[in-house]
VEXTOR-162242 format. One record per residue (C-alpha): residue number from 0; residue in three letters; x, y, z. Coordinates in nm, 3 decimals. Layout:
N
- NUM, ALA, X, Y, Z
...
! end
This chain:
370
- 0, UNK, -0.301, -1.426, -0.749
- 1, UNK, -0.233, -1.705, -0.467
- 2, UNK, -0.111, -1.517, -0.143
- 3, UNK, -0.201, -1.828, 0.086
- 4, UNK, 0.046, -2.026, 0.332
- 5, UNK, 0.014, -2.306, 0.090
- 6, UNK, 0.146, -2.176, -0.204
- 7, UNK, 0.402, -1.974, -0.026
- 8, UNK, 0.559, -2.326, 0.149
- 9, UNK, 0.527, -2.526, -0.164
- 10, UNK, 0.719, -2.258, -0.347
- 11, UNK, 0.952, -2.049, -0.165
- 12, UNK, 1.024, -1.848, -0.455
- 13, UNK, 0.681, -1.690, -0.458
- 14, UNK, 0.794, -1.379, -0.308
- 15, UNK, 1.048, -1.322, -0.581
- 16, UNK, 0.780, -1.278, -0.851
- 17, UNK, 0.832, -1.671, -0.953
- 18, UNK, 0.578, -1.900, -1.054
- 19, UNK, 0.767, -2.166, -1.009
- 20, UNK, 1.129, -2.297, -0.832
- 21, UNK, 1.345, -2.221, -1.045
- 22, UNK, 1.533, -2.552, -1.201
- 23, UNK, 1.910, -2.611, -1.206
- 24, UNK, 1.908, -2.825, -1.532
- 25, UNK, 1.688, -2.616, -1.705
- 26, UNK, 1.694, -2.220, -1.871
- 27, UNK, 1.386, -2.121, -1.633
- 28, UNK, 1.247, -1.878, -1.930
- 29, UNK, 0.906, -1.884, -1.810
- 30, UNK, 0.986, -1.895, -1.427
- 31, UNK, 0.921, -1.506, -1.385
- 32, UNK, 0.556, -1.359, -1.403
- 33, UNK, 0.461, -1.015, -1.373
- 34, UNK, 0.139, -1.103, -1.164
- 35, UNK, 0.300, -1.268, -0.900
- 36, UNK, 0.513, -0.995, -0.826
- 37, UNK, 0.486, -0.733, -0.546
- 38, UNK, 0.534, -0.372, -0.665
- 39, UNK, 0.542, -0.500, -1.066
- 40, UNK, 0.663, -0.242, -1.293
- 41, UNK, 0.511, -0.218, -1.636
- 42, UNK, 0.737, -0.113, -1.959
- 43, UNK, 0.522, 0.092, -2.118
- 44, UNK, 0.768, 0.220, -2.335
- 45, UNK, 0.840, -0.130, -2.506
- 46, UNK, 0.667, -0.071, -2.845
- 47, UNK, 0.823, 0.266, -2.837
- 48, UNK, 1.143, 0.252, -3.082
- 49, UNK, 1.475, 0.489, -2.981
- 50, UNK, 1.600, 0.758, -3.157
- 51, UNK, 1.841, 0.664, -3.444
- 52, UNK, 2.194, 0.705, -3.264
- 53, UNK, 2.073, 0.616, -2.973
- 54, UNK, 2.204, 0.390, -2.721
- 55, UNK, 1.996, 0.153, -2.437
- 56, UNK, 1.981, 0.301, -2.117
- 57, UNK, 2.269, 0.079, -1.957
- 58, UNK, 2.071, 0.044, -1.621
- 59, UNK, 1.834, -0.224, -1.518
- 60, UNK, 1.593, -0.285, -1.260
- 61, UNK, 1.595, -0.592, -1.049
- 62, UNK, 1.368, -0.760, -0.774
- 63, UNK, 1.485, -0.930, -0.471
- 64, UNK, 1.263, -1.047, -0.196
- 65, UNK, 0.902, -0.916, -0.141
- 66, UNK, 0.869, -0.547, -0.232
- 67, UNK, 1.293, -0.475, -0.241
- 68, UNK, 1.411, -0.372, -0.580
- 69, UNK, 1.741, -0.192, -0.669
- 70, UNK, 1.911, -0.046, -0.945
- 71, UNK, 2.264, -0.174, -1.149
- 72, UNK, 2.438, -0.118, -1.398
- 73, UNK, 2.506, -0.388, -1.701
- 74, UNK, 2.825, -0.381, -1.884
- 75, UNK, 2.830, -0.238, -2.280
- 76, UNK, 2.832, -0.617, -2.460
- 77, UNK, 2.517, -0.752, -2.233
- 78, UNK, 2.181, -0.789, -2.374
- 79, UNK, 1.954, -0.833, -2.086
- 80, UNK, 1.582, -0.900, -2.085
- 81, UNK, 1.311, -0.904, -1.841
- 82, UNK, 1.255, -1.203, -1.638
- 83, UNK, 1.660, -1.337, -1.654
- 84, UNK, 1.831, -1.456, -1.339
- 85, UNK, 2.144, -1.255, -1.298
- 86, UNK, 2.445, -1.247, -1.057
- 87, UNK, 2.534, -0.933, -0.919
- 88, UNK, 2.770, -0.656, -0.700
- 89, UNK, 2.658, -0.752, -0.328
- 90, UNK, 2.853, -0.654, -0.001
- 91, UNK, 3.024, -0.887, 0.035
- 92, UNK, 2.978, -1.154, -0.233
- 93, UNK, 2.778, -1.142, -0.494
- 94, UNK, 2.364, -1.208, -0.498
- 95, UNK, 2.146, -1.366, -0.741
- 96, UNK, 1.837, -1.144, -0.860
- 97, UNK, 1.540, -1.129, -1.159
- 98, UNK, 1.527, -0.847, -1.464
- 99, UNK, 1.184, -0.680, -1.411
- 100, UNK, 1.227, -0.418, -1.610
- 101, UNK, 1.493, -0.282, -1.887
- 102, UNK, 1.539, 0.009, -2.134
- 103, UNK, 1.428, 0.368, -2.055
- 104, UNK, 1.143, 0.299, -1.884
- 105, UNK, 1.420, 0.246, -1.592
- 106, UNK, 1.514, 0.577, -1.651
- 107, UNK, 1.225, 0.708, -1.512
- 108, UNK, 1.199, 0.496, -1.243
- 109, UNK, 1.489, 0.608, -1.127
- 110, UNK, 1.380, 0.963, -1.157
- 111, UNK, 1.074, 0.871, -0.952
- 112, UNK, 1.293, 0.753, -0.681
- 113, UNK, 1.507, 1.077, -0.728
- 114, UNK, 1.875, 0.885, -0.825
- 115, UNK, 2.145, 0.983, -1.044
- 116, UNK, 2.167, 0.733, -1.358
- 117, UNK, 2.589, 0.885, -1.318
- 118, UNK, 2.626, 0.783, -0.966
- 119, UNK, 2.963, 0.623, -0.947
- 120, UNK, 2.769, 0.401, -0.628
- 121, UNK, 2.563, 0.226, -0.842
- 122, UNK, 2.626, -0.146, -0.810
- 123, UNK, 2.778, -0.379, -1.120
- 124, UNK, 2.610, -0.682, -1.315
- 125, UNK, 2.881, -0.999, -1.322
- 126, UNK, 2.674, -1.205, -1.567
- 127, UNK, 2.416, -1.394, -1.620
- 128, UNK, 2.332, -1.704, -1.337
- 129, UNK, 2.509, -1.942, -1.382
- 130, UNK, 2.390, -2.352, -1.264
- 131, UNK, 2.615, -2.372, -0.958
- 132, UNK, 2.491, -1.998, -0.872
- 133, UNK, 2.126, -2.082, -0.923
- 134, UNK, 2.204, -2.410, -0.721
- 135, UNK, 2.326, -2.209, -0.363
- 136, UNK, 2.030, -1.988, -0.415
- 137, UNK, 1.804, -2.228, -0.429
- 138, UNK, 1.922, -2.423, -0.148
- 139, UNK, 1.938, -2.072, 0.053
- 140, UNK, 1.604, -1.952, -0.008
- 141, UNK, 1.478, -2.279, 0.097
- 142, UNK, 1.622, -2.228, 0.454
- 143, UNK, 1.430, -1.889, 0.466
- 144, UNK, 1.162, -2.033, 0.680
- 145, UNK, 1.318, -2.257, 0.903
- 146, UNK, 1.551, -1.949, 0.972
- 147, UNK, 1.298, -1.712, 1.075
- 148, UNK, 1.125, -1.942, 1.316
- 149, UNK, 1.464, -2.087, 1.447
- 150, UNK, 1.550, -1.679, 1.522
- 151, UNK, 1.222, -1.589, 1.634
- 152, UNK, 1.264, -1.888, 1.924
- 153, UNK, 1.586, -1.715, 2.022
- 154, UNK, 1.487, -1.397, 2.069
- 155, UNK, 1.199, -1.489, 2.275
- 156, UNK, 1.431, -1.706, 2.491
- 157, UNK, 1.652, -1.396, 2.507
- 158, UNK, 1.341, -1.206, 2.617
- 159, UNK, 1.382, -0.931, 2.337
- 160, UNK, 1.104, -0.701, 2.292
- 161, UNK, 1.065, -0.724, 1.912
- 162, UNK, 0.955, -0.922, 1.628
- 163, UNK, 1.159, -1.075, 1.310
- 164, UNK, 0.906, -1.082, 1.024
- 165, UNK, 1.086, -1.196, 0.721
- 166, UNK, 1.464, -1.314, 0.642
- 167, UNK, 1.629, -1.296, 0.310
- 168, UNK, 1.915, -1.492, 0.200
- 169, UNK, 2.228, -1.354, -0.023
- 170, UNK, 2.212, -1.528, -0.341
- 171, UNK, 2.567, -1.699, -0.271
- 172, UNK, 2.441, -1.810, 0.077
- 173, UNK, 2.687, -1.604, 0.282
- 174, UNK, 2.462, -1.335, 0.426
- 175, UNK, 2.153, -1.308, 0.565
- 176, UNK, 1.953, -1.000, 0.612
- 177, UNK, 1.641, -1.048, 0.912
- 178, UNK, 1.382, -0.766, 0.927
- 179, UNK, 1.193, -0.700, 1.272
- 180, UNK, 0.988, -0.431, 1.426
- 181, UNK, 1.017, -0.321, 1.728
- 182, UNK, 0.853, -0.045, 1.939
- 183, UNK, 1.188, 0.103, 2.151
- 184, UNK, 1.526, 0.054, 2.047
- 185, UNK, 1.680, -0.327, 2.097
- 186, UNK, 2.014, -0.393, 2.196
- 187, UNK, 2.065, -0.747, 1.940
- 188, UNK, 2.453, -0.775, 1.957
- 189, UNK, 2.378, -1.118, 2.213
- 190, UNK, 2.133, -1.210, 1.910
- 191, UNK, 2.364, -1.150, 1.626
- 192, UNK, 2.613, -1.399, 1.757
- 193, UNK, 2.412, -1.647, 1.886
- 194, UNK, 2.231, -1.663, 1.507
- 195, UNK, 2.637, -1.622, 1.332
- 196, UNK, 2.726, -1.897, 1.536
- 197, UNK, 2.375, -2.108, 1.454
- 198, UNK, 2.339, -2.034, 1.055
- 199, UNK, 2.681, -1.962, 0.978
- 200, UNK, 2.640, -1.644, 0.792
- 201, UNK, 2.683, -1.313, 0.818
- 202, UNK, 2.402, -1.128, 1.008
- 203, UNK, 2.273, -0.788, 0.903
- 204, UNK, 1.958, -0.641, 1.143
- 205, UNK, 1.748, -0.386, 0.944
- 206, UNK, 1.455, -0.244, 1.153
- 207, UNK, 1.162, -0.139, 0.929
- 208, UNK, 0.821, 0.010, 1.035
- 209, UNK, 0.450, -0.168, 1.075
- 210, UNK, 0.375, -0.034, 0.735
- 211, UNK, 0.723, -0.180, 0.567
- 212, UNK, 0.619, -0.501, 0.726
- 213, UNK, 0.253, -0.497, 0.579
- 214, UNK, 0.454, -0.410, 0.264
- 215, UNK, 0.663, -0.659, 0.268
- 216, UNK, 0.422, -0.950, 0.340
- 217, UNK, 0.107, -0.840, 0.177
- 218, UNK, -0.237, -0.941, 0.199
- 219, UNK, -0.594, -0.839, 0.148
- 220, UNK, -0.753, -0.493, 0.237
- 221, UNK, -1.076, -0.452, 0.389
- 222, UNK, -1.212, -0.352, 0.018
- 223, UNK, -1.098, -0.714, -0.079
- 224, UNK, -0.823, -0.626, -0.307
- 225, UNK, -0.460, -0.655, -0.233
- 226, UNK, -0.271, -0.395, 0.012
- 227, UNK, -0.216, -0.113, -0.190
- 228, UNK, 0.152, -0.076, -0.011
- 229, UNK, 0.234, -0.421, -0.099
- 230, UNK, 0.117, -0.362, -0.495
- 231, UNK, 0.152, 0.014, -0.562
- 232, UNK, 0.213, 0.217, -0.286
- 233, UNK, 0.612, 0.312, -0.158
- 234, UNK, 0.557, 0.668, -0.080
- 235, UNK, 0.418, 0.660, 0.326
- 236, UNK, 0.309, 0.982, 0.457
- 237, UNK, 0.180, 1.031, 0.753
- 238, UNK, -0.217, 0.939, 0.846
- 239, UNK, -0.391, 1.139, 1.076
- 240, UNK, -0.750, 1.113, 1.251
- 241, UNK, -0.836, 1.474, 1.083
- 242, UNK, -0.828, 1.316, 0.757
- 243, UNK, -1.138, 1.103, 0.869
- 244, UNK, -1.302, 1.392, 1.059
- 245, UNK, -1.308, 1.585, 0.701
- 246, UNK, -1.467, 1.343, 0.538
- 247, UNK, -1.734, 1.273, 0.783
- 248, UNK, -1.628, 0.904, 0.870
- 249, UNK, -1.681, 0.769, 1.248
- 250, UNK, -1.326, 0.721, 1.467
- 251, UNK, -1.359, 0.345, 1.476
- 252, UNK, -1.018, 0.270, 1.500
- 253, UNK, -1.123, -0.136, 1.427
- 254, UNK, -1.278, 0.033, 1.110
- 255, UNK, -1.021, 0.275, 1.008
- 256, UNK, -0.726, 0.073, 1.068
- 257, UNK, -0.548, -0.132, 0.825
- 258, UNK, -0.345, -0.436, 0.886
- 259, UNK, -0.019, -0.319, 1.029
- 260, UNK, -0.237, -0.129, 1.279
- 261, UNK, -0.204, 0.210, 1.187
- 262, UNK, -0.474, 0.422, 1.030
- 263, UNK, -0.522, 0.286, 0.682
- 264, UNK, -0.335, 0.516, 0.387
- 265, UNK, -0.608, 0.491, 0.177
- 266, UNK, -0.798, 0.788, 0.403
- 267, UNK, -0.542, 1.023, 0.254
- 268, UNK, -0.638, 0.953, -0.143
- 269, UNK, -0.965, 1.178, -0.119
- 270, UNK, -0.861, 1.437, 0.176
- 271, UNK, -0.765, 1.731, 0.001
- 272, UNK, -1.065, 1.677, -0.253
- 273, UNK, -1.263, 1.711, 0.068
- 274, UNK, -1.109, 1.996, 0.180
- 275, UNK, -1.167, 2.168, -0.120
- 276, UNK, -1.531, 2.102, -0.122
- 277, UNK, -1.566, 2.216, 0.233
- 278, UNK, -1.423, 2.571, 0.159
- 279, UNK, -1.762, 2.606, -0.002
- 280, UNK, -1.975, 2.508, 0.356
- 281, UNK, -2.062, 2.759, 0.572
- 282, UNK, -1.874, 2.728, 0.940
- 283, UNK, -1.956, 2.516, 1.145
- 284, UNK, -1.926, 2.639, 1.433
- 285, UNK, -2.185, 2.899, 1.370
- 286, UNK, -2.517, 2.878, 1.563
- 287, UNK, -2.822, 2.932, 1.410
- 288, UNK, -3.057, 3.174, 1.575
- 289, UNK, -3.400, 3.147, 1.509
- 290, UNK, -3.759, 3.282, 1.701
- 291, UNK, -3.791, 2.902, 1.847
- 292, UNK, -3.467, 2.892, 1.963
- 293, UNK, -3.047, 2.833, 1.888
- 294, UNK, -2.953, 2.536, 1.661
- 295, UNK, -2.638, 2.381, 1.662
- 296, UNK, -2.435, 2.183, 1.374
- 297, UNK, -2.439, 1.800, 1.391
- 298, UNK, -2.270, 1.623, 1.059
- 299, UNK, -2.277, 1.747, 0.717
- 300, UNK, -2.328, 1.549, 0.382
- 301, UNK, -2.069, 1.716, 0.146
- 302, UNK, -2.207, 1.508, -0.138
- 303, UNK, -2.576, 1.641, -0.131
- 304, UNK, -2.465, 1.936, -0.027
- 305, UNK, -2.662, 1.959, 0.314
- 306, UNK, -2.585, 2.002, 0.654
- 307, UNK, -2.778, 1.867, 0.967
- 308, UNK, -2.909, 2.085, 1.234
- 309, UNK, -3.073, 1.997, 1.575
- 310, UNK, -3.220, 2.255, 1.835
- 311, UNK, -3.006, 2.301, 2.181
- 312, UNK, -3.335, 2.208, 2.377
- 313, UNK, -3.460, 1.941, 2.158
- 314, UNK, -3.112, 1.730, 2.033
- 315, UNK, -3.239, 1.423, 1.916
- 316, UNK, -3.455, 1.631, 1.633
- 317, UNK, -3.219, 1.613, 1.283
- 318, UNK, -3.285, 1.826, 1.020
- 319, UNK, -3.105, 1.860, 0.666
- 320, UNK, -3.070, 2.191, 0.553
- 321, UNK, -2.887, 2.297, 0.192
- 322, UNK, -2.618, 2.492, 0.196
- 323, UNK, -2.703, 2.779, 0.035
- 324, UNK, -3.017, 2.838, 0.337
- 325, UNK, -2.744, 2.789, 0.600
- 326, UNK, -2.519, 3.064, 0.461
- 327, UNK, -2.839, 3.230, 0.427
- 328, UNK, -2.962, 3.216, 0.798
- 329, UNK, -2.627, 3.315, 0.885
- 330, UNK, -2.617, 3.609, 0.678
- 331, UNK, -2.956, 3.737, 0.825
- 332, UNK, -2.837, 3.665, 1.173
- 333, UNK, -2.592, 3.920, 1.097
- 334, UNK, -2.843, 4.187, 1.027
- 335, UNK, -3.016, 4.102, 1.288
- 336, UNK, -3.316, 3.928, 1.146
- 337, UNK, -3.414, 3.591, 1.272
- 338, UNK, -3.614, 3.351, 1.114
- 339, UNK, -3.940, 3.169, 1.287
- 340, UNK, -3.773, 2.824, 1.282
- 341, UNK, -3.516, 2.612, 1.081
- 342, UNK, -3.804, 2.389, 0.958
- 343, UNK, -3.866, 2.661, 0.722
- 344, UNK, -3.590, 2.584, 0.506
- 345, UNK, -3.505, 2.223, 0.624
- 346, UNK, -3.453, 1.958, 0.321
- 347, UNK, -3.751, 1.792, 0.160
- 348, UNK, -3.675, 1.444, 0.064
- 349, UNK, -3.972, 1.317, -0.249
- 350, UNK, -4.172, 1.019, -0.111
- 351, UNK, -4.080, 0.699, -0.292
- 352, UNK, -4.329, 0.644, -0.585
- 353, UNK, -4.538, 0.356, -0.498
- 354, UNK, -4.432, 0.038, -0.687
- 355, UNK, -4.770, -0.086, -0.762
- 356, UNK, -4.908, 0.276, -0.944
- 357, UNK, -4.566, 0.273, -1.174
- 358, UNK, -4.575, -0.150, -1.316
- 359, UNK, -4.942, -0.144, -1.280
- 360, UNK, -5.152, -0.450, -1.101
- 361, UNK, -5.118, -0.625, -1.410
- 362, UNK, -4.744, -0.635, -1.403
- 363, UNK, -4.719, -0.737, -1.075
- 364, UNK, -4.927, -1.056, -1.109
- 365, UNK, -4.716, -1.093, -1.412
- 366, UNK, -4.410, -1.078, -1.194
- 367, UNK, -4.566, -1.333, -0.932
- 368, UNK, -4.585, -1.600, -1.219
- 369, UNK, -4.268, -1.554, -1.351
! end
């Protein structure tokens, strides 16, 4: 999937999930593709018929800009599929936004997200888009960039300490919504009318976070996929530097961060599997007593299963020792006995076999040839 500046310039609808512009003149069928979308939800309950007297969830999901989706309701005589362009409840107006997913497999999205299918609050579907509505949207999404930049020069001139990241139109090109960050709290009421009074629209500030911002514009991951908040991800809990302590990573912070800065989410997918495996280690605070002297612990390999020693006198001298001899050592400690040295039970890697003894001289020359 494109992400580049390029592709996102030459079609502004990118970040709606579209392929393509979508045309005026035309019934845009094939203008909505589930891999260009951020946060894509898959109906895996398609090929799955209902229950005889059974009637369609009347719910659908829809995508708006980036990674925002919401929830309406359709009325009884619509049949709505994924991928239309519909025109619906907005505050004030109405806004223009694609079907990405339909049927019951909304239902439990909306279970996911912990909302009440009989909420009264849910927002209506009008009807379908119609040319003149797909013609203001258009023209409004097009603006989108030119906005941002215009607003971004006006709130450095106003010397405001935070950054707009992304603007999104109303479909019917009456209100604008402009996302920034900001590290203390912003007094924008100066901004708000000097962009009213520039765009003509109705301004709506909505502060979101570094990660909601790396959400909301993507990119690629150290790992060289796509940011998992930007694809999969909408649940943010809280990263701490103990989750990379656990798992025996170094506090790089150029290393452990991801791209909005803070300390990548991805450190919390295999924590509690580490912490489970470490009830099994020995402490490590313990020091090993021994004849030749105290050893203290330096790292531990929770994958082998060993965990690294050095002497207080002599720190530069690693040793690997399993598990099972440190709890061991420990346990004779206890009873007072105390082993000659550590070296006794240290780890014993097997030499490498020597390539030439397993192929044979023959193979080798073989190999040269080849």
């Amino acid at each position: 999937m494109e992400t580049s500046d390029n592709s996102s310039s030459q079609n502004p609808f990118f970040s709606r999930g579209c392929c393509q512009t979508p045309k005026i003149y035309h019934k845009n069928e094939g203008v909505f593709k589930h891999s260009c979308s951020k946060f894509d939800s898959f109906d895996w309950l398609k090929s799955i018929p209902l229950p005889q007297d059974s009637k369609l969830f009347d719910i659908i999901e829809v995508r708006f800009k980036n990674s925002r989706k919401d929830f309406f309701r359709i009325p009884p005589d619509m049949d709505i599929e994924i991928g239309e362009i519909l025109a619906v409840e907005a505050s004030p107006g109405h806004d223009i936004v694609i079907v990405t997913l339909t049927g019951e497999a909304v239902r439990f999205q909306m279970k996911k997200k912990k909302l009440d299918p009989a909420s009264s609050e849910l927002k209506k579907v009008y009807r379908r888009a119609r040319l003149t509505d797909i013609e203001k949207w258009v023209a409004a999404v097009e603006t989108e960039g030119i906005t941002m930049h215009k607003a971004r020069e006006i709130a450095t001139r106003l010397n405001l300490s935070m950054k707009i990241n992304d603007v999104e139109y109303q479909g019917d090109n009456t209100k604008a919504i402009f996302y920034y960050t900001a590290d203390d709290r912003v007094d924008f009421r100066e901004l708000i009318k000097i962009l009213a009074d520039e765009f003509k629209v109705r301004i709506e500030m909505r502060q979101i976070g570094a990660r909601q911002e790396a959400s909301r514009l993507g990119g690629i991951g150290s790992c060289g996929r796509e940011l998992c908040c930007s694809t999969w991800l909408n649940d943010f809990r809280s990263v701490t530097t103990q989750a990379a302590r656990v798992q025996q990573l170094s506090l790089n912070p150029q290393k452990l961060a991801g791209q909005c800065g803070k300390l990548k989410c991805c450190l919390n997918y295999e924590f509690e599997t580490y912490v489970d495996a470490l009830k099994d280690f020995p402490n490590e605070e313990v020091v090993l007593k021994t004849q030749k002297g105290e050893a203290v612990h330096q790292k531990t390999d929770i994958f082998k299963k060993l965990m690294w020693y050095t002497y207080i006198t002599d720190p530069g001298n690693f040793m690997a020792i399993p598990v099972d001899s440190v709890r061991k050592i420990i346990e004779d400690n206890k009873n007072g006995i105390f082993p000659e040295k550590i070296e006794e039970f240290a780890f014993i890697s097997e030499p490498k076999t020597d390539f030439e003894n397993v192929v044979g001289q023959d193979d080798l020359t073989r190999f040269d040839n080849l």
